[in-house]
Each structure stands twice: as C-alpha cells, then as structure tokens.
MIVEX-611388 format. One record per residue (C-alpha): x, y, z; residue in one letter. Coordinates in pm, 1 decimal, padded with zeros to 6 digits. Layout:
# residues N
<site><c1>X</c1><c2>Y</c2><c3>Z</c3><aa>a</aa></site>
...
END
This chain:
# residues 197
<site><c1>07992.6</c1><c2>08670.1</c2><c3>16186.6</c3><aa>x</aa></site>
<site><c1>07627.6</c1><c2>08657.5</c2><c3>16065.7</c3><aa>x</aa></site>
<site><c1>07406.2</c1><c2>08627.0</c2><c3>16408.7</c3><aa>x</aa></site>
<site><c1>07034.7</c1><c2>08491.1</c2><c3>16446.9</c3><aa>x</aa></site>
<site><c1>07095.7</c1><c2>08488.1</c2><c3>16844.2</c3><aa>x</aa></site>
<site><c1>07265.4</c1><c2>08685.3</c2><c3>17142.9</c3><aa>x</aa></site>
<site><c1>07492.5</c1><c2>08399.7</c2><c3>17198.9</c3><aa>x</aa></site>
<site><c1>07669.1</c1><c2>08286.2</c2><c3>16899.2</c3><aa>x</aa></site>
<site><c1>07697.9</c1><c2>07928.8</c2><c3>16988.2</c3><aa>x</aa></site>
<site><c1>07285.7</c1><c2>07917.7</c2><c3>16932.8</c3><aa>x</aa></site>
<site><c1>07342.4</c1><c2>08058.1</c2><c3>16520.5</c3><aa>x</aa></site>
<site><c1>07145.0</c1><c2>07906.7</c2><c3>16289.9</c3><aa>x</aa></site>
<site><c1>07151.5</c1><c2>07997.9</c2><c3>15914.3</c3><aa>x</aa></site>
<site><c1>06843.8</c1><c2>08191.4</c2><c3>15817.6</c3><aa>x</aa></site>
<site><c1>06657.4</c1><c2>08153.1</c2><c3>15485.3</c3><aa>x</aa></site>
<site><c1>06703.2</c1><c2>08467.1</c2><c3>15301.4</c3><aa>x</aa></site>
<site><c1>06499.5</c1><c2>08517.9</c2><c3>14947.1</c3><aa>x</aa></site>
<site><c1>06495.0</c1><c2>08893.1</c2><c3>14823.3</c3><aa>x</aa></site>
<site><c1>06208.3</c1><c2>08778.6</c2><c3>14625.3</c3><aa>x</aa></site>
<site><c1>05965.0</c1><c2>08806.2</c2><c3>14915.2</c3><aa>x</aa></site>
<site><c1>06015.4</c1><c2>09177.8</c2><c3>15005.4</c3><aa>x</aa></site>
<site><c1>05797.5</c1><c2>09342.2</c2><c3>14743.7</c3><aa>x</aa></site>
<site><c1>05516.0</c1><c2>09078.5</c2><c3>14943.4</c3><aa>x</aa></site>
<site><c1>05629.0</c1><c2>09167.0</c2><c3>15297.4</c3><aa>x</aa></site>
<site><c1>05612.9</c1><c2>09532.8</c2><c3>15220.9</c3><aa>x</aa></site>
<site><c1>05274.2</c1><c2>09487.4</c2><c3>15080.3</c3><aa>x</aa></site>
<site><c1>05134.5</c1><c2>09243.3</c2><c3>15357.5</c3><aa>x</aa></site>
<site><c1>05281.5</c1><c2>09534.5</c2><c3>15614.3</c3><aa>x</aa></site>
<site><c1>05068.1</c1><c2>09792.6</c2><c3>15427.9</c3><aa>x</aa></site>
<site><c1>05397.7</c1><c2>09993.5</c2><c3>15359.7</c3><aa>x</aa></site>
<site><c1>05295.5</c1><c2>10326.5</c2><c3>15180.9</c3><aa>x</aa></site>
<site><c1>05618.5</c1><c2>10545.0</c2><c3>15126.3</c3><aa>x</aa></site>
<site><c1>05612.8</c1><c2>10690.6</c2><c3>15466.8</c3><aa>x</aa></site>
<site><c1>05994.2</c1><c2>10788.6</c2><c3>15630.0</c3><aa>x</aa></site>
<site><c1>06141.6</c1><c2>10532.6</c2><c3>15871.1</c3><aa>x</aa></site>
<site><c1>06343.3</c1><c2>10701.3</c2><c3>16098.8</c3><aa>x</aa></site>
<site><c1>06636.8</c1><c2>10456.6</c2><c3>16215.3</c3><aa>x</aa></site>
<site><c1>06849.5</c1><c2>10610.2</c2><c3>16548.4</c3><aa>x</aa></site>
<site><c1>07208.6</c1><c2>10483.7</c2><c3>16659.7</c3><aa>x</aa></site>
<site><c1>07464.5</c1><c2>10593.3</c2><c3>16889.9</c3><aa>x</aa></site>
<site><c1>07766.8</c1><c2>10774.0</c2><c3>16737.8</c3><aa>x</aa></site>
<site><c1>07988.1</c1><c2>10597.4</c2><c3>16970.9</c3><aa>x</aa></site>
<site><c1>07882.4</c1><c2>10264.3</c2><c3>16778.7</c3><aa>x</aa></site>
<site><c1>08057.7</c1><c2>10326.7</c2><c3>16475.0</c3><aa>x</aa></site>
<site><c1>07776.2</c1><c2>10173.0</c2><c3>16280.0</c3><aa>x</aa></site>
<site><c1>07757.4</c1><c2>10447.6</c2><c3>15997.5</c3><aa>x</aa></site>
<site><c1>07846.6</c1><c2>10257.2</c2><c3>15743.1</c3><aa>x</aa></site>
<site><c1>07596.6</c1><c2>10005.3</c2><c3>15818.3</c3><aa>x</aa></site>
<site><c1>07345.6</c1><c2>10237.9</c2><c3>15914.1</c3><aa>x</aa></site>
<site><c1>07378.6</c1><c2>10403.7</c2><c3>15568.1</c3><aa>x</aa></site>
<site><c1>07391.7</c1><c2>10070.6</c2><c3>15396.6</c3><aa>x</aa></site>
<site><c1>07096.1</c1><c2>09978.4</c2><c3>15535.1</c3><aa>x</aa></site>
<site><c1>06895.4</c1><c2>10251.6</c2><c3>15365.3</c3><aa>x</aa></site>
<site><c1>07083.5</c1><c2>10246.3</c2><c3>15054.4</c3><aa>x</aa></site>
<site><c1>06966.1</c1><c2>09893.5</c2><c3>15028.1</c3><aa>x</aa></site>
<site><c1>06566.9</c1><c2>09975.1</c2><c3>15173.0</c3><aa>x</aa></site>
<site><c1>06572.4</c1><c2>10232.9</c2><c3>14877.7</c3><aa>x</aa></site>
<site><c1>06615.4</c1><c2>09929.1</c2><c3>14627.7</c3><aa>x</aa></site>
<site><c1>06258.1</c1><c2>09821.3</c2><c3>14726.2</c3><aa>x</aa></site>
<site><c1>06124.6</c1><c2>10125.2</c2><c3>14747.4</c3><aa>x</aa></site>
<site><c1>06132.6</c1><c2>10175.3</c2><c3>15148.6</c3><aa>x</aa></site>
<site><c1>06304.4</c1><c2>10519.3</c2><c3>15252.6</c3><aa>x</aa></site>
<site><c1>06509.9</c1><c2>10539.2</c2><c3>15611.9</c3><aa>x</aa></site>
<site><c1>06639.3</c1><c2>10817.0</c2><c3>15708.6</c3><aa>x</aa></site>
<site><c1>06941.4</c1><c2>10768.7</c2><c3>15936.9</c3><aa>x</aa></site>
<site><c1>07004.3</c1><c2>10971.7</c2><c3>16255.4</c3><aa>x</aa></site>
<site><c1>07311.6</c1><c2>10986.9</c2><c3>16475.4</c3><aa>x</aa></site>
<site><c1>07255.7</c1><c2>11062.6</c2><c3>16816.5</c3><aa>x</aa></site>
<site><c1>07555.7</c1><c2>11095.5</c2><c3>17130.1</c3><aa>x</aa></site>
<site><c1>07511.2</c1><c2>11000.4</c2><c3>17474.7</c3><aa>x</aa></site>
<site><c1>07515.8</c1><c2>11348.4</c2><c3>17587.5</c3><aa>x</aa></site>
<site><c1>07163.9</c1><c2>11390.1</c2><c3>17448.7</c3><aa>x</aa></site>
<site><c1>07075.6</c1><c2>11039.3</c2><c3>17450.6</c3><aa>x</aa></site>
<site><c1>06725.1</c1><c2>10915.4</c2><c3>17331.5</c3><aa>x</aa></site>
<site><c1>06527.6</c1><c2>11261.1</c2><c3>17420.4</c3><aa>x</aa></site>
<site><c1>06612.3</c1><c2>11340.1</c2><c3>17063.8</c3><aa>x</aa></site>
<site><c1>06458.5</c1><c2>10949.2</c2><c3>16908.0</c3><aa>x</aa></site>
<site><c1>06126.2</c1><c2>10999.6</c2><c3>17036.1</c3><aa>x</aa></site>
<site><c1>05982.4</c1><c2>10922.7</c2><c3>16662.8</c3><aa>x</aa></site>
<site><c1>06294.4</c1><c2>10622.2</c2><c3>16587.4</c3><aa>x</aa></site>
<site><c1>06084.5</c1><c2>10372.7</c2><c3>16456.8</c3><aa>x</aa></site>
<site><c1>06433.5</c1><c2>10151.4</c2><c3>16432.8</c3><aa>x</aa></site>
<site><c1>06740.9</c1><c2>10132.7</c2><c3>16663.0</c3><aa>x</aa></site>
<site><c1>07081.2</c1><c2>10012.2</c2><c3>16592.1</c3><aa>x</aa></site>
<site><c1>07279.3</c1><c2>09919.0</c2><c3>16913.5</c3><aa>x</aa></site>
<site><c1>07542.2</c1><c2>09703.2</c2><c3>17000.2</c3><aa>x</aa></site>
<site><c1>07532.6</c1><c2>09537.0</c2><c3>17332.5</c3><aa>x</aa></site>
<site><c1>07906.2</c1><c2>09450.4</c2><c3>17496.6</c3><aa>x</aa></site>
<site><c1>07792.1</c1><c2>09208.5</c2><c3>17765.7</c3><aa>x</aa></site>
<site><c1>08065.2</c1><c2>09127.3</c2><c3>18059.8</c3><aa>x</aa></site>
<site><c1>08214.7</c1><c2>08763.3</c2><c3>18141.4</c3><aa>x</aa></site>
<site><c1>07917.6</c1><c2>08550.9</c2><c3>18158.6</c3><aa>x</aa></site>
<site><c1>07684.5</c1><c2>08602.3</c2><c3>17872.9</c3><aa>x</aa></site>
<site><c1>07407.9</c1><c2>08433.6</c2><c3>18024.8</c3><aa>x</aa></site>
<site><c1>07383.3</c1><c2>08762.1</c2><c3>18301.3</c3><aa>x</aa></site>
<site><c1>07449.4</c1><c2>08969.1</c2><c3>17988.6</c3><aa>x</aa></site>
<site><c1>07135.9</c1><c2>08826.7</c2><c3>17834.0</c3><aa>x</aa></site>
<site><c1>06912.5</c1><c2>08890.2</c2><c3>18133.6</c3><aa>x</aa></site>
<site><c1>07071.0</c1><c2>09255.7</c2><c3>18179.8</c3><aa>x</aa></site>
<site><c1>06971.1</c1><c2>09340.0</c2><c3>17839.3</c3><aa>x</aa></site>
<site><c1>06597.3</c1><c2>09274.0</c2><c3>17971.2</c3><aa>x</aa></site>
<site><c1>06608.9</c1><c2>09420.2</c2><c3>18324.8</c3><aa>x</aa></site>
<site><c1>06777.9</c1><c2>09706.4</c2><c3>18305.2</c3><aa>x</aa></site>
<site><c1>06517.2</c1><c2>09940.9</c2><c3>18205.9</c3><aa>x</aa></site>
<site><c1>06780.8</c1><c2>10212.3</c2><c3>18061.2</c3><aa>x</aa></site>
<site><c1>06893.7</c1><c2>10039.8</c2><c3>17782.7</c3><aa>x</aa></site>
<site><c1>06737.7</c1><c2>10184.9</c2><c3>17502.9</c3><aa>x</aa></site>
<site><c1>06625.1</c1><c2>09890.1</c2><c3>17311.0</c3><aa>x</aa></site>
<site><c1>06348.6</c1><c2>09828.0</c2><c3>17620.0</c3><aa>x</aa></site>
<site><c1>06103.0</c1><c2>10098.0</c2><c3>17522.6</c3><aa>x</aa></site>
<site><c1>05992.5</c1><c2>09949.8</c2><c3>17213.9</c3><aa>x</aa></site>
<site><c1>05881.3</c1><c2>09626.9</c2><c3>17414.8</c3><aa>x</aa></site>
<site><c1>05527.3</c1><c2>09752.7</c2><c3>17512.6</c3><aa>x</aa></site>
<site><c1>05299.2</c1><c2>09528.9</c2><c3>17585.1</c3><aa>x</aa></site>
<site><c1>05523.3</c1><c2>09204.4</c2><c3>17425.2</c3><aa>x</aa></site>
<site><c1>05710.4</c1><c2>09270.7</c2><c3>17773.4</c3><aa>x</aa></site>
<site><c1>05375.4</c1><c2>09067.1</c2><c3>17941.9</c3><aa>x</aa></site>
<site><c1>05497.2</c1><c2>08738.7</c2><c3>17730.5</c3><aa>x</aa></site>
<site><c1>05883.1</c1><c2>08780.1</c2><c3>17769.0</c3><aa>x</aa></site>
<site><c1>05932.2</c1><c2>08866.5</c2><c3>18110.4</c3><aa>x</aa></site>
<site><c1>05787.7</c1><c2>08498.7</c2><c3>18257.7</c3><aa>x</aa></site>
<site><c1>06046.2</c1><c2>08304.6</c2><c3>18068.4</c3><aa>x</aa></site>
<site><c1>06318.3</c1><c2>08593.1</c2><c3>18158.9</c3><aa>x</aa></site>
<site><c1>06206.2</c1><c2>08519.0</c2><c3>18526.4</c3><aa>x</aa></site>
<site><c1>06236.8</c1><c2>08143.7</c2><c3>18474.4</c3><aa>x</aa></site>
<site><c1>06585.4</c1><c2>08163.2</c2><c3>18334.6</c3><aa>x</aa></site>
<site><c1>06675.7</c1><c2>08399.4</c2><c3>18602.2</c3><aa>x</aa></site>
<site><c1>06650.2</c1><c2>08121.9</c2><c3>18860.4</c3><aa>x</aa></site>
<site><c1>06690.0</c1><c2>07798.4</c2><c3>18645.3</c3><aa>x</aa></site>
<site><c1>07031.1</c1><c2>07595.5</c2><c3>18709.9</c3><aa>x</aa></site>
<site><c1>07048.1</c1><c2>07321.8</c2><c3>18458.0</c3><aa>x</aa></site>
<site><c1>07216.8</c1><c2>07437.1</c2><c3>18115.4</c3><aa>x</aa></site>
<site><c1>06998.6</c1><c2>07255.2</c2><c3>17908.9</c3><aa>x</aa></site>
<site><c1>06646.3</c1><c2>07432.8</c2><c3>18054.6</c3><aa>x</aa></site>
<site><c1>06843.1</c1><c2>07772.8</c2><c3>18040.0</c3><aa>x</aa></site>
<site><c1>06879.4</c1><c2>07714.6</c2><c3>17630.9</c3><aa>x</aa></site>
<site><c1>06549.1</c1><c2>07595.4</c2><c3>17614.1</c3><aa>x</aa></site>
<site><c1>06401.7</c1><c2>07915.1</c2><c3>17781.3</c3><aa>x</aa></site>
<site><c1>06663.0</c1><c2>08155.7</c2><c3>17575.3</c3><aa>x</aa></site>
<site><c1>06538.7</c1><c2>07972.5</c2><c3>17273.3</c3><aa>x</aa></site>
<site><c1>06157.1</c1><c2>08049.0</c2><c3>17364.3</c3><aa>x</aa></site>
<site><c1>06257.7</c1><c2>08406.5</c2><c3>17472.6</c3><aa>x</aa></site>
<site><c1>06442.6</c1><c2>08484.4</c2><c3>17123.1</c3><aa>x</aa></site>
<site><c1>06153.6</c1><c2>08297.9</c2><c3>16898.5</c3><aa>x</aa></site>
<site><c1>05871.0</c1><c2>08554.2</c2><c3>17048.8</c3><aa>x</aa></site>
<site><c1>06150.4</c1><c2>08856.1</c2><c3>16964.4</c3><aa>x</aa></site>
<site><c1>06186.0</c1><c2>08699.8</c2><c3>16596.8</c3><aa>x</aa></site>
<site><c1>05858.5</c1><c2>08651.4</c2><c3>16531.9</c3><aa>x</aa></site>
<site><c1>05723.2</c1><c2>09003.0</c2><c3>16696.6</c3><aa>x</aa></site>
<site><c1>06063.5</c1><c2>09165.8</c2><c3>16505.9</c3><aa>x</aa></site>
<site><c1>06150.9</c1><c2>09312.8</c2><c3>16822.7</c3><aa>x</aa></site>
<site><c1>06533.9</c1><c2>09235.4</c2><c3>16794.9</c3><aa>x</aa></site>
<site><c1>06703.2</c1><c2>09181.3</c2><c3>16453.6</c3><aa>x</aa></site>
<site><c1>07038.8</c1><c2>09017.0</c2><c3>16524.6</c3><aa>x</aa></site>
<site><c1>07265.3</c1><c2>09148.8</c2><c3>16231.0</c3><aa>x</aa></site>
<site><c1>07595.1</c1><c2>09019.4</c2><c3>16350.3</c3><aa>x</aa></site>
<site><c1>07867.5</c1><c2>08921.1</c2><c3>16599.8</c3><aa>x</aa></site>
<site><c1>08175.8</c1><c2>09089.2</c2><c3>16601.2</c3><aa>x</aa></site>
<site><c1>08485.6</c1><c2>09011.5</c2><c3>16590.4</c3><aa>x</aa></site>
<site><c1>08763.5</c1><c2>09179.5</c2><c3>16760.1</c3><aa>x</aa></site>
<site><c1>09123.2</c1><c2>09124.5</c2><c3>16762.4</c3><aa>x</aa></site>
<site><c1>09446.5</c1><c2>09315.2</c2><c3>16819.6</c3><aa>x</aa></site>
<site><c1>09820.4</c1><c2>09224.5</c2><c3>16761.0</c3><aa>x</aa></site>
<site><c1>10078.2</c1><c2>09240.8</c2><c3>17057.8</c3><aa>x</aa></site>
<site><c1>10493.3</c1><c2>09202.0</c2><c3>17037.4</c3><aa>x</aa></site>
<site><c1>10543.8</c1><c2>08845.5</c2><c3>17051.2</c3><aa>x</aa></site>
<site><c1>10766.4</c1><c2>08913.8</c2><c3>17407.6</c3><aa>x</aa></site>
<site><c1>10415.9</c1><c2>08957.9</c2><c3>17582.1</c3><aa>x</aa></site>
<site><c1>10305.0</c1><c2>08642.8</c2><c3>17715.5</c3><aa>x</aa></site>
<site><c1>09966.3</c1><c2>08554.4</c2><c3>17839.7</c3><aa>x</aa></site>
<site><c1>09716.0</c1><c2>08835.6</c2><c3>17677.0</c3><aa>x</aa></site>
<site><c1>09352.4</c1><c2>08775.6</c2><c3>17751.7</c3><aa>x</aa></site>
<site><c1>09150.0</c1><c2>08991.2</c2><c3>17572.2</c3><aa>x</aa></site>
<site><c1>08793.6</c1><c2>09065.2</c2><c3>17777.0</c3><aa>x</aa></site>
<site><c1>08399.9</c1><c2>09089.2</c2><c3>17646.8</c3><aa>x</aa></site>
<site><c1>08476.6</c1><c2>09465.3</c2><c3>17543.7</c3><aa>x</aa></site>
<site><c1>08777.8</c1><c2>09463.9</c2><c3>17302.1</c3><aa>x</aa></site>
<site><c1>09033.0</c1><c2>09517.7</c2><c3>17523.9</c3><aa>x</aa></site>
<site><c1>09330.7</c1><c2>09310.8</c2><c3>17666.3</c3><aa>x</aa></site>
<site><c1>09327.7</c1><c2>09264.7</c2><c3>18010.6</c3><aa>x</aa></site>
<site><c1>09712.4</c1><c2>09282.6</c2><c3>18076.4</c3><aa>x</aa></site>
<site><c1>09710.6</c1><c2>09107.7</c2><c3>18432.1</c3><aa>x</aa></site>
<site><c1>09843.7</c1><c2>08802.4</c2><c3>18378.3</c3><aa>x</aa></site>
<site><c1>10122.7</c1><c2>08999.0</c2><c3>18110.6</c3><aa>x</aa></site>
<site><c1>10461.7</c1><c2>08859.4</c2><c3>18136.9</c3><aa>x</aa></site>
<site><c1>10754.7</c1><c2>08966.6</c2><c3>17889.0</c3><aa>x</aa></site>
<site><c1>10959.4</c1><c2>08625.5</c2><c3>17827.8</c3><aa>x</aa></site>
<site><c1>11298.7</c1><c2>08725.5</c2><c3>17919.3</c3><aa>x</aa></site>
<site><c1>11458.9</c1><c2>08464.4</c2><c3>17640.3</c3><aa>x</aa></site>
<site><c1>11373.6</c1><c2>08659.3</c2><c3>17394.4</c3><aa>x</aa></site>
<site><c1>11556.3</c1><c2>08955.3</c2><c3>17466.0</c3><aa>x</aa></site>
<site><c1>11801.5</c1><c2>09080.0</c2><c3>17243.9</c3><aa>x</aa></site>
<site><c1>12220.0</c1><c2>08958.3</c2><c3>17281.6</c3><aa>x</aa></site>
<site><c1>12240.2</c1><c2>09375.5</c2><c3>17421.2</c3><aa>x</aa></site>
<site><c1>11966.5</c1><c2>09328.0</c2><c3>17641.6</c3><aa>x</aa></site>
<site><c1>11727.8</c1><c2>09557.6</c2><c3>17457.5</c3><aa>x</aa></site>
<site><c1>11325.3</c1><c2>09429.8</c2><c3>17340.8</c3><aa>x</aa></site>
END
C-alpha cells in the first residue's frame, strides 16, 4: 500500500508528474555525481533498491546500491547519501512513532542534523499530549517539516499475511509478521470420523 505517512490511517494521495524531474534535478544543481543508496540485507529490499536506480538512470541520475548486514552495520555507509529501512514498530504505533525519533541508534537519525532543533519540540509535545486529536495534529506538523526537508520518503506499507489450517482458531498475527499463537485453539468438531486433523 502506497504510504505518505508512518501511520497508514493519515495516507493521502500524492501528486506525482514525471514531467517535473528534469526541473527538480536542475533546481537541485544535480551534475552526474554517484548517489550512494545503503540498506540492510535483512530488509529484503533488493529489488526495490535496484529498481530505484534503474528508474534514476531514466533521468539521468546514477545510484549505486549497497547492501550492508548488521554485523558491520553503518561503519561501512559513512558516504550513503540515501537509506532504505523498514521500521516494524510494536503494538501501539503512536510509541513506535516517537521511538523512531529517540532512539538515537536507529540509523535513519544521523541524517537529521541540525533539522533535529525543529522536530524534537513537537516530538516532545506529542510525547506528553493525551487528546487524540492534538496527537494527529502534532504528527501531522512533525511529518510536513520531514516532507518538505526530504528527510523521510515514505514508499509504502506492507502488507503481510500468512495462511493457517482452518482447525486453528483464534490467530492474531502481531506488528512484525508473525502469529502470536496464544490464544490458538484447534476446534475439536472438525476432526476427522478416525479422529485424525
């Protein structure tokens, strides 16, 4: 599902017109030079990864894509100009949101800089703000001065989904793909007349 948001309930269509990269490019003083674009293995982004420059090559723009593992991390990005990351929040996306901000390891964080200064008030204000309403509002404000500083580019949400033998009864499945397989029950009816699944 095509995102413009961390939480998907906030999407709104954006206006897309090819027509205005050559002019983008141009206004951004693009000259040829490599952009490097960095993403975790373990994201299984490669085809979008490669995509991504196959497409940037139409207009003239050349990425070249790296693959990097935990084991040796971000020590080996130090030129990415571009990161492509996945976050898999937990249970309450709102804390998901706000973790994506304070904890300082996530990769994404060091190419904040100085934009940090205007983020971090609203962050602080959402931390501690109650009423639903005011927390959209501030997420809202938070996400237009990522847009329009191209900090984050949301590409897309997700989907996940997974098929289970229709004896298990009440599969959940959690934030990270997987079914959570407490409340599983196998409904005994629909056993076969020998007794076997």
């Amino acid at each position: 599902m095509e995102a413009s948001s961390y939480f998907p309930q906030l999407y709104k269509k954006a206006k897309k017109d090819k027509r205005v990269i050559p002019l983008l490019l141009k206004k951004a003083k693009y000259n040829g030079e490599v952009i490097h674009l960095y993403s975790f293995e373990l994201n299984h982004p490669e085809a979008i990864g490669e995509w991504l420059a196959k497409e940037a090559r139409n207009y003239g723009v050349y990425i070249k894509v790296h693959w990097v593992n935990y084991a040796n991390g971000m020590s080996l990005a130090n030129d990415a100009d571009i990161m492509l990351a996945r976050d898999i929040g937990n249970n309450d996306p709102l804390i998901s949101f706000l973790s994506c901000f304070y904890m300082k390891s996530l990769v994404f964080n060091r190419f904040f800089g100085e934009m940090w200064l205007k983020v971090e008030p609203y962050l602080e204000r959402l931390r501690y703000e109650e009423n639903g309403d005011k927390q959209i509002e501030f997420i809202q404000h938070i996400e237009h001065i990522i847009r329009q500083h191209h900090l984050i580019v949301y590409l897309f949400h997700p989907k996940e989904s997974s098929s289970f033998h229709s004896l298990m009864k009440e599969i959940h499945m959690d934030h990270f793909g997987f079914a959570d397989l407490r409340k599983l029950w196998l409904d005994e009816q629909m056993r076969l007349g020998d007794g076997s699944l």
